[in-house]
C-alpha positions as CSV (number, residue, x, y, z in Angstrom):
1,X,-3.9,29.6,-32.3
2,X,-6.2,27.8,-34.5
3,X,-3.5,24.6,-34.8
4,X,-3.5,24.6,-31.1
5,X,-7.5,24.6,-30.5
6,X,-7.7,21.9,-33.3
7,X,-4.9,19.9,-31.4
8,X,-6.9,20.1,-27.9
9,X,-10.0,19.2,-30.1
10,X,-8.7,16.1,-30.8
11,X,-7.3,15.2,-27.6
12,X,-10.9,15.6,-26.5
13,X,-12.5,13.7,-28.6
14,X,-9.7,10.6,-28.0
15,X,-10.8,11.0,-24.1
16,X,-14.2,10.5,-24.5
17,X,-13.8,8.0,-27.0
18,X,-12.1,6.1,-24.3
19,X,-14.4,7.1,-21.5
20,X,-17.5,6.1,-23.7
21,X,-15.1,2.9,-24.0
22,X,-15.1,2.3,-20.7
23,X,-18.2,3.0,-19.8
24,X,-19.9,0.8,-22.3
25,X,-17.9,-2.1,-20.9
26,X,-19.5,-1.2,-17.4
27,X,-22.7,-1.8,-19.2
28,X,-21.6,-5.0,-20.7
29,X,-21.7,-6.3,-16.7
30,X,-25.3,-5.3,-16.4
31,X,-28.7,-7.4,-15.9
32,X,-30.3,-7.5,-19.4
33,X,-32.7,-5.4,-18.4
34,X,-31.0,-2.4,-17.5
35,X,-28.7,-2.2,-20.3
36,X,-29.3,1.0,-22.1
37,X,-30.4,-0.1,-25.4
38,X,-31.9,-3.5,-24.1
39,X,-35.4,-2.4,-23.7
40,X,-36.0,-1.5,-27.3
41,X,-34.3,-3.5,-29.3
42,X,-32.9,-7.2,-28.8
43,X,-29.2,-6.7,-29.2
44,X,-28.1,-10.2,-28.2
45,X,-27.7,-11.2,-31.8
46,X,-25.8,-7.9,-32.4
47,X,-21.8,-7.8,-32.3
48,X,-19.8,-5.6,-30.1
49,X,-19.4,-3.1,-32.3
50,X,-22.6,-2.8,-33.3
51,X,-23.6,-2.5,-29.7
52,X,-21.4,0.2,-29.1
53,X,-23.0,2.3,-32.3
54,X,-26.4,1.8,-30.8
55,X,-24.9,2.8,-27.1
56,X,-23.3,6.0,-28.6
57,X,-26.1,7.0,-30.5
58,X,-28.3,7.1,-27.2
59,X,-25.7,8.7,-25.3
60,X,-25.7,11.4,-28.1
61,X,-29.4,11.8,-27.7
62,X,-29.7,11.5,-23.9
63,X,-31.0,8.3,-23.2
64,X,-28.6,7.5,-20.4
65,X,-31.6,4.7,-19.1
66,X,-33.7,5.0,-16.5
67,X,-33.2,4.8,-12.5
68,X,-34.1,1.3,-11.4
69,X,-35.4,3.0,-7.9
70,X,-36.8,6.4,-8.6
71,X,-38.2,5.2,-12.4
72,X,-37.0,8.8,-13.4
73,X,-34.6,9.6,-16.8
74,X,-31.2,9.7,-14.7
75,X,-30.5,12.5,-17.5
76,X,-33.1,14.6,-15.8
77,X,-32.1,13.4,-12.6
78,X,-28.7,14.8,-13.1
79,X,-29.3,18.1,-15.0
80,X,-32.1,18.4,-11.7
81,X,-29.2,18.3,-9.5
82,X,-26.1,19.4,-10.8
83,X,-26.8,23.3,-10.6
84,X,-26.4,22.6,-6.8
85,X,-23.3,20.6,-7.2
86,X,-21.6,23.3,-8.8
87,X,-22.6,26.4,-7.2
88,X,-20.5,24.5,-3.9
89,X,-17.8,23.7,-6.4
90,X,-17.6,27.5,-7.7
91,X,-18.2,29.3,-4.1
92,X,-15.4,26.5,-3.0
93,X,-12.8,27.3,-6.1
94,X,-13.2,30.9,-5.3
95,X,-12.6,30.7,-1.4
96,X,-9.9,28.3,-2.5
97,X,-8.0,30.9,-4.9
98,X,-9.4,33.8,-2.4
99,X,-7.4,33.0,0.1
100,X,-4.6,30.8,-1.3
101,X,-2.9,32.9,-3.7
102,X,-2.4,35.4,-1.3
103,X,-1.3,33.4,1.3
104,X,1.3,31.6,-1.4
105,X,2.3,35.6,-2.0
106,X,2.6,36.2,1.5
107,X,5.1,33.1,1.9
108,X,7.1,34.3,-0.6
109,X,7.4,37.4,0.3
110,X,8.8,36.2,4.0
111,X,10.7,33.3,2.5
112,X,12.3,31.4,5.5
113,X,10.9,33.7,8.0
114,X,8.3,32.8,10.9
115,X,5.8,33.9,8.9
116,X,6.4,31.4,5.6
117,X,7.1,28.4,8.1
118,X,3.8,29.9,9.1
119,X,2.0,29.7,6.1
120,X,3.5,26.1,5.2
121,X,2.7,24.5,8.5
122,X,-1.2,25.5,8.1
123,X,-1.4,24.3,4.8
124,X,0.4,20.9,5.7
125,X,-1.9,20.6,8.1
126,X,-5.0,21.7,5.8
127,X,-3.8,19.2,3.5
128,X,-3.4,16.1,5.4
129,X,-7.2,16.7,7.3
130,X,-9.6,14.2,6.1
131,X,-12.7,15.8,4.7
132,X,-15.1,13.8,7.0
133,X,-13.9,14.6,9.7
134,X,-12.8,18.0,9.2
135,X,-16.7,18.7,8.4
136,X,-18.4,17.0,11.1
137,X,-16.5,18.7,13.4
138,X,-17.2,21.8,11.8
139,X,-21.1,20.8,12.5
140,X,-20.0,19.9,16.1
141,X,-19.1,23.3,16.7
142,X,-20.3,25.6,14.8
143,X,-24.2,24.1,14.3
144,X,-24.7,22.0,17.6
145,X,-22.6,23.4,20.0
146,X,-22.7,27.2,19.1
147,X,-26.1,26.8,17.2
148,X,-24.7,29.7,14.7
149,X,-24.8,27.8,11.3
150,X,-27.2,25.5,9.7
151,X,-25.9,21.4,9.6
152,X,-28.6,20.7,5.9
153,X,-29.7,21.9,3.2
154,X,-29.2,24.6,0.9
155,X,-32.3,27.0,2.2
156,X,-34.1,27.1,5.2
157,X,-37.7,25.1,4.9
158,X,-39.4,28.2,5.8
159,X,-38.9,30.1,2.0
160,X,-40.1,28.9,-0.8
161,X,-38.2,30.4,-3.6
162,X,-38.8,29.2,-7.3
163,X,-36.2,27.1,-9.2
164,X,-35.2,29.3,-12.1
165,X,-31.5,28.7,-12.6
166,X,-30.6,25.6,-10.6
167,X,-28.2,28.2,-8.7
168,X,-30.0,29.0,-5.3
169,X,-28.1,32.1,-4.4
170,X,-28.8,33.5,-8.3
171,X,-32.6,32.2,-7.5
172,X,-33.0,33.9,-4.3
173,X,-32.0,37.2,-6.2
174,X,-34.6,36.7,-9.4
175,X,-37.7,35.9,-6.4
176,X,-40.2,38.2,-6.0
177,X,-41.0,37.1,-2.3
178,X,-41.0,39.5,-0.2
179,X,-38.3,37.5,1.9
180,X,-36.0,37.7,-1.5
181,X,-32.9,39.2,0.5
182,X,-33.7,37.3,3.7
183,X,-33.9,34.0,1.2
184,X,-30.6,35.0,-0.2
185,X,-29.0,35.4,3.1
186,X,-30.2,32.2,4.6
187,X,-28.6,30.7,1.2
188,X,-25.4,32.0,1.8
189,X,-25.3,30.8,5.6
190,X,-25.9,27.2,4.1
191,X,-23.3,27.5,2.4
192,X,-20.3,28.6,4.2
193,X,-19.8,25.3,6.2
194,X,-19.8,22.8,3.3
195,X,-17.2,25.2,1.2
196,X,-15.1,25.8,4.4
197,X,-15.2,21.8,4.2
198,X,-14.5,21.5,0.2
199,X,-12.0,24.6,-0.3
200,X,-9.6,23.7,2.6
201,X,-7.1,21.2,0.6
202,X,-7.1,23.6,-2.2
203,X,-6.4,26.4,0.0
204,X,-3.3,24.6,1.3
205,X,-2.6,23.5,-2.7
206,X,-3.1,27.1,-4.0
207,X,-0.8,28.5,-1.3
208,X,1.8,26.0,-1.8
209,X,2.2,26.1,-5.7
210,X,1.9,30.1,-5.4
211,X,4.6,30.1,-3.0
212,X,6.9,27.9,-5.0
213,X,6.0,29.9,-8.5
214,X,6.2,33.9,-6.5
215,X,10.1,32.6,-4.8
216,X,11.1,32.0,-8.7
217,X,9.3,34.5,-10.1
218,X,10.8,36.9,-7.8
219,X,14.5,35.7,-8.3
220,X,14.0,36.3,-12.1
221,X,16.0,39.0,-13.8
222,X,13.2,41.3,-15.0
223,X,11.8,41.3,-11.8
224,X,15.5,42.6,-10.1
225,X,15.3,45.1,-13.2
226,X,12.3,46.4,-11.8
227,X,13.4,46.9,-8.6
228,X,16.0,49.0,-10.6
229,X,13.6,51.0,-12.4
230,X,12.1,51.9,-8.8
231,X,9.0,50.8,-9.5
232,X,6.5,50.5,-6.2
233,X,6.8,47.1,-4.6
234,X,3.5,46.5,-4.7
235,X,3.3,46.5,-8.5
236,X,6.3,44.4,-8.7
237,X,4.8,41.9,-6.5
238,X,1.2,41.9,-7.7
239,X,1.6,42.4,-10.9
240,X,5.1,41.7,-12.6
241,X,5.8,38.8,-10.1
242,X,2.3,37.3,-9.7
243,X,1.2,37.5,-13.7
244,X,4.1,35.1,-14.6
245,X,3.7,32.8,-11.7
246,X,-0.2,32.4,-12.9
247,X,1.0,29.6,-14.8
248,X,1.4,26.6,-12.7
249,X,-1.7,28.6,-10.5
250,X,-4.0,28.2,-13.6
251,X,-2.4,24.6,-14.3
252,X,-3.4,23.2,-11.0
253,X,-7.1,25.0,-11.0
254,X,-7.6,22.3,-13.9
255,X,-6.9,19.5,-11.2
256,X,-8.2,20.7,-7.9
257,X,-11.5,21.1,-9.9
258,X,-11.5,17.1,-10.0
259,X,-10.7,17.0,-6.5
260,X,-13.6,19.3,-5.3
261,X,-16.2,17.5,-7.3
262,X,-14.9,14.5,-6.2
263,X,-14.8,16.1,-2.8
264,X,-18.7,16.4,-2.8
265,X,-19.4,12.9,-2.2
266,X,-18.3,13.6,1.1
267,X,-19.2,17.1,1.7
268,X,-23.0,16.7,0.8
269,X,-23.5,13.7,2.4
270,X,-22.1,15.6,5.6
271,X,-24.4,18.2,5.2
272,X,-27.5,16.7,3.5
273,X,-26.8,19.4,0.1
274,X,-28.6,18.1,-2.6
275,X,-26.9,17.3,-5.2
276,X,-24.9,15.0,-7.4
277,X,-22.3,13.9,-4.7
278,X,-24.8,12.6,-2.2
279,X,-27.1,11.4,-5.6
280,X,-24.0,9.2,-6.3
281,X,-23.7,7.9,-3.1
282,X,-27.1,6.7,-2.2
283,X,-26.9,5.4,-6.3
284,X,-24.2,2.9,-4.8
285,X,-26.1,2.3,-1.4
286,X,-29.1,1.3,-3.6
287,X,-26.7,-0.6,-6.0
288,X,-28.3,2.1,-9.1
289,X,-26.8,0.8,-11.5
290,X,-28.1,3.0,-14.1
291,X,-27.3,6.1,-12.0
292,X,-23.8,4.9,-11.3
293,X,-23.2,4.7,-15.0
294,X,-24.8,8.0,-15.7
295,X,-23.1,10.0,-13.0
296,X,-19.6,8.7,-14.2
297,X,-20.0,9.4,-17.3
298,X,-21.2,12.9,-17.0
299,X,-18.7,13.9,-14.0
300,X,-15.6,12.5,-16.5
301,X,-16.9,14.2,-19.4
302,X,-17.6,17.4,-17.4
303,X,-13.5,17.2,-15.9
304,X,-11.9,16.1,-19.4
305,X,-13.4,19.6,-20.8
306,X,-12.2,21.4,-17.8
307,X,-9.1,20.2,-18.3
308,X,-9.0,21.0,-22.1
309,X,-9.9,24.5,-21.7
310,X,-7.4,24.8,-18.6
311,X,-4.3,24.0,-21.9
312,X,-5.8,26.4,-23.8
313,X,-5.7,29.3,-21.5
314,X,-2.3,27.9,-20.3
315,X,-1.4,28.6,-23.8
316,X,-2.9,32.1,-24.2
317,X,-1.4,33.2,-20.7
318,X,1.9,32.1,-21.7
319,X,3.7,34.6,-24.1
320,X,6.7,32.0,-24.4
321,X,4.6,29.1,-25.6
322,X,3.2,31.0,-28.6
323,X,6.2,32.9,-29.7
324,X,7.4,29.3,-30.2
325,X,4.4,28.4,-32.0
């Protein structure tokens, strides 16, 4: 166990070597004065490498530079903002594995029938929607047409609840307005639309990988010897079958997580949500550099660890991989 953690350590340290790499070469592109260690210290008669020290060492202590339009640390900036970012990302990830596991189960149970051509008709056409305009017809409908949801923001203007947690749905909770619950349910309304938006490729990805991974699973020997046994089909399906097919499930959670936070500079520009999608976008409008820099280095270092801790639990899931070990 402890080999395999120190392995992963090292892959992550070799990927943000190389982001850090990258990035500092995106610097190297920059007017003088927005270059991250420029404004202290003249580093023109400094060598590359000694640039890249300094440029680590304020990475390290969180001087990712300053926004050349709001004047504001873009650190700040982006801790400010993230929380919202990645309370659409979790409600979205959940919805996503929700409803596409079962689906995927649901396939596989019906394999080849009407109901698993179904299944994998929706989720081809889930999958090939564009984001745009799959949300701004959602808006269309469902906020100008039927008037039912809200089209921006993550709270109606009318509450005022107190930032505690950067998570507006955990905020709403900890308020001691009066309005606390009616807060927390206006929150939830603001969100539905953006993580319908978000969650509906990984729905068809979830369902699709789980379908594949349940018709093998279920074709296994241990699972006909179950069947033997007279065991209820319900715990053969949901928890002999499922448990080993939660491998290539967990695999891909890893990935779709890039795709949904990628996902965002769509979705909250659709629906005005405040955070770091829609913050990256306007960065580029404005031609930010400093916010441009900061927001890809965060977002990559943020999806390398995902990824990392997605192999370890890949590895602790798997009884196979560490009987081998």
């Amino acid at each position: 166990m402890f080999s395999v953690i120190f392995r992963q350590f090292l892959i992550l340290l070799m990927s943000l070597f190389t982001l850090t790499l990258f990035t500092f070469g995106l610097t190297q592109f920059f007017p003088a004065d927005t270059i991250l260690h420029s404004s202290a210290i003249d580093m023109s008669d400094y060598h590359l490498f000694e640039k890249y020290i300094f440029y680590i060492g304020h990475i390290l202590q969180g001087n990712w530079g300053t926004s050349l339009t709001t004047g504001n640390s873009v650190l700040n900036e982006f801790l400010q903002l993230f929380p919202a970012t990645l309370e659409l990302v979790i409600v979205a990830l959940l919805m996503a594995l929700v409803l596409g596991i079962p689906l995927g189960v649901f396939a596989a149970e019906n394999k080849n029938k009407w109901q698993d051509k179904l299944v994998i008709s929706s989720t081809l056409v889930g999958y090939s929607m564009p984001i745009f305009w799959w949300g701004m017809l959602l808006v269309l409908l469902f906020s100008l047409t039927l008037d039912i949801m809200p089209v921006a923001s993550r709270i109606g203007f009318e509450y005022d609840i107190l930032p505690v947690t950067g998570f507006m749905l955990i905020d709403t909770l900890l308020s001691k307005q009066p309005y606390a619950y009616e807060a927390f349910v206006n929150a939830i309304h603001h969100l539905i639309l953006p993580t319908i938006v978000l969650a509906t490729i990984p729905i068809a990805i979830f369902a699709r990988i789980t379908r594949s991974a349940m018709i093998d699973a279920l074709s296994s020997d241990y699972i006909r010897s179950a069947k033997a046994k007279g065991l209820p089909y319900s715990r053969i399906i949901w928890l002999h079958a499922l448990r080993n097919a939660m491998i290539p499930i967990v695999t891909i959670i890893g990935l779709q997580t890039s795709v949904l936070i990628t996902g965002t500079l769509i979705t909250e520009t659709i629906f005005s949500w405040p955070g770091i999608g829609k913050w990256l976008l306007e960065a580029v409008y404005r031609r930010d550099l400093m916010i441009i820099h900061g927001g890809l280095l965060s977002i990559a270092s943020l999806v390398i660890v995902i990824n990392i801790l997605v192999e370890i639990s890949i590895y602790l899931l798997n009884p196979k991989l560490r009987l081998d070990r």
